[in-house]
N, C-alpha and C positions, 0 to 999 in steps of 0.2 A: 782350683778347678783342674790344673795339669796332675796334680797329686794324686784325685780321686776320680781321673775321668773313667778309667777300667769301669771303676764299681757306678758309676752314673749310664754307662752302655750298657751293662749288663742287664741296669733296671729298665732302660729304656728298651732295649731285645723283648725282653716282657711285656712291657706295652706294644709296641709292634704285634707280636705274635697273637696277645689278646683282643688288639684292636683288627687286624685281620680275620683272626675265626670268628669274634662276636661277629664282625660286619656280614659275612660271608652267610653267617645263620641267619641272620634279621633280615639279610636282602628274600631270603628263601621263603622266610616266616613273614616276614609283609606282601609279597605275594602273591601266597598261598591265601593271606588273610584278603587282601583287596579282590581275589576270586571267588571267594565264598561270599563277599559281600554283593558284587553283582548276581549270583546266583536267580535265573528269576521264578517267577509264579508264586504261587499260593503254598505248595509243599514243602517250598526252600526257605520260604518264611520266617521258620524259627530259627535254623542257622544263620539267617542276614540278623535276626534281633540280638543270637549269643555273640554273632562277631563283633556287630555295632558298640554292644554293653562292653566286649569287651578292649576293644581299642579306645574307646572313651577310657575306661577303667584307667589302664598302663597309662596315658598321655595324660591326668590327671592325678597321677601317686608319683612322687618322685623315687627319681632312681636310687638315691642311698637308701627308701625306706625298704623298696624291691629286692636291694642287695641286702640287707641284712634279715629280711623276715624271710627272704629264699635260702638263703645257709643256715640262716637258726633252725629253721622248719625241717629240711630236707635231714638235716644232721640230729635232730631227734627224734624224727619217723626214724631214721636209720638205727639209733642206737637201742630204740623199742622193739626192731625187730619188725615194722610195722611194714616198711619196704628193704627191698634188701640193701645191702651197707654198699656193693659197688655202685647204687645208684644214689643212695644218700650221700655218700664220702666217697666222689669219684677222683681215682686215680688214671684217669684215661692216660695211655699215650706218655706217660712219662711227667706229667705234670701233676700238682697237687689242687687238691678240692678248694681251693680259692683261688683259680684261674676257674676251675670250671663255674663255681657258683657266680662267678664275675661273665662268665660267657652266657648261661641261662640268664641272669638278670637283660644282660645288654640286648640279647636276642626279645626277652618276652619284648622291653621296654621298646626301642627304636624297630622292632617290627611294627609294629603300633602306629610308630610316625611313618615307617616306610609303607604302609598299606595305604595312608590316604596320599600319601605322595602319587604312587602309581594310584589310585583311583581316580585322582584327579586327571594322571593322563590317560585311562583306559576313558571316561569321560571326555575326553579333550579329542577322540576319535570318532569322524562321524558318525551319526548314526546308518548312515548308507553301507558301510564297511559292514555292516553285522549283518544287515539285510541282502545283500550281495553272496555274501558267504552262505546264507540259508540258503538263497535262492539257486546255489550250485549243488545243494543236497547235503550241507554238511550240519552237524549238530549244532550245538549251543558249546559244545566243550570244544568242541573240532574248530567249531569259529572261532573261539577264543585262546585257544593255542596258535594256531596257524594264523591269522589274519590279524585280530585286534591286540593281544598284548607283545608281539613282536613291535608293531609301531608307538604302544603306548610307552614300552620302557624306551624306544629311542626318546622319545617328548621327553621324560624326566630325569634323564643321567644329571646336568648339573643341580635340580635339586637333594638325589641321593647321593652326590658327592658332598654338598652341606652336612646332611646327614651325617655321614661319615666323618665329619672332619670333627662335627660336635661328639659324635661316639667316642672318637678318639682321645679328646679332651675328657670325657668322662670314666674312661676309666682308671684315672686316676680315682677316683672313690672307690675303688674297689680295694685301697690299701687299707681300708679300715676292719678288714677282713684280713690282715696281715698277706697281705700277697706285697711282696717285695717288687715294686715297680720301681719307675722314674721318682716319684712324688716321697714314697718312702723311704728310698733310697735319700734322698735331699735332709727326709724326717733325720733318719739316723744319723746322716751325717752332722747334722745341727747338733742332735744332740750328745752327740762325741766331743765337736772341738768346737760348738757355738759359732760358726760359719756358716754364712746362706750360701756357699759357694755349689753347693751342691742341689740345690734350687733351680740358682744361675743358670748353671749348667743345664740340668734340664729341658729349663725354658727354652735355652737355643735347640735342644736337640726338636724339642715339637715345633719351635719354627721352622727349624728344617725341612720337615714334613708337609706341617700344615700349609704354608706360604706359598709351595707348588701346587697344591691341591687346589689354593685359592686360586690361583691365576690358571689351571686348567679347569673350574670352572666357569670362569669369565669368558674363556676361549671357546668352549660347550655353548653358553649363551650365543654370544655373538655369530658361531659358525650357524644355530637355529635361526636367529634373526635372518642370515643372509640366506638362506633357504627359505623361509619365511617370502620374503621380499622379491622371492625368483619364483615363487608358486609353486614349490619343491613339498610334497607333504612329507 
């Protein structure tokens, strides 16, 4: 592990980086989606049935199939010309088109679970909150900026730190698209000198991460419970 720890960092900087902007898109994109879900009346209708179909869809197709039929697809619209190649075969920013197609997947995928996360706590706000807010002249989008999803994302940080921490662990599937991460990095090492040391290795590096995450959302919980129990909303 001392040998090859450079090259087990370098993979894991990648996971970092990947698990960072995926998270960062999917909090955006689950939001956006748990607001089109509440949308109400008769007109907004069909958009709550496309959102509904579609967060069922993602949370029911696993993420390797999402990562591979989203690269295969994009990269042969792209080579037909059919969209254009910086979007088929994105070099954003200095990185190559399997970080990105690993950041589309993670986004469609865990926006998906992050929608019904925050639904559940734009739900979890009374209904008096929404009513109050009309009753001071403001819209339905004005209430739900300003009043109800400021409170709803306080209610569910430690379940989207869950989130996250499974995002995290999943992008290691995204080496199968050859993106040189933690996981790959372990691959190649293995099969150079037949050592799991680079596995090993790894694994501590996501414990690292993971195992603070965990106990800052324990500490998330608990700090609700005691607010909870002080009549604190």
């Amino acid at each position: 592990m001392a040998e090859h720890f450079d090259e087990v960092l370098a993979g894991f900087w990648v996971t970092i980086k990947l698990s960072l902007v995926g998270g960062l898109f999917s909090l955006i994109w689950g939001l956006i989606l748990s607001v089109l879900r509440q949308l109400p009346g008769r007109v907004f209708a069909p958009v709550r049935w496309v959102t509904i179909g579609y967060i069922d869809a993602l949370r029911g197709i696993p993420l390797l199939l999402v990562i591979l039929g989203l690269s295969a697809g994009l990269a042969t619209l792209a080579s037909e010309g059919t969209i254009p190649r910086e979007i088929g075969i994105p070099q954003w920013l200095g990185e190559e088109d399997p970080f990105w197609y690993g950041v589309m997947a993670l986004t469609l995928t865990y926006g998906a679970y992050m929608a019904e996360v925050y639904r559940s706590g734009i739900e979890a706000v009374p209904r008096g909150q929404m009513e109050a807010a009309r009753s001071l002249g403001m819209s339905h989008g004005q209430s739900m900026r300003f009043v109800i999803v400021p409170q709803a994302v306080r209610k569910v940080i430690p379940p989207l730190l869950n989130d996250f921490i499974a995002l995290m662990k999943d992008t290691a599937l995204i080496s199968v698209i050859g993106l040189v991460e933690t996981v790959q990095v372990g691959s190649d090492l293995y099969s150079t000198f037949f050592i799991p040391s680079g596995y090993t290795l790894g694994a501590f590096f996501f414990l690292i991460v993971t195992i603070p995450l965990a106990r800052l959302v324990d500490w998330q919980i608990k700090k609700q419970e005691e607010k909870f129990e002080r009549g604190i909303p």
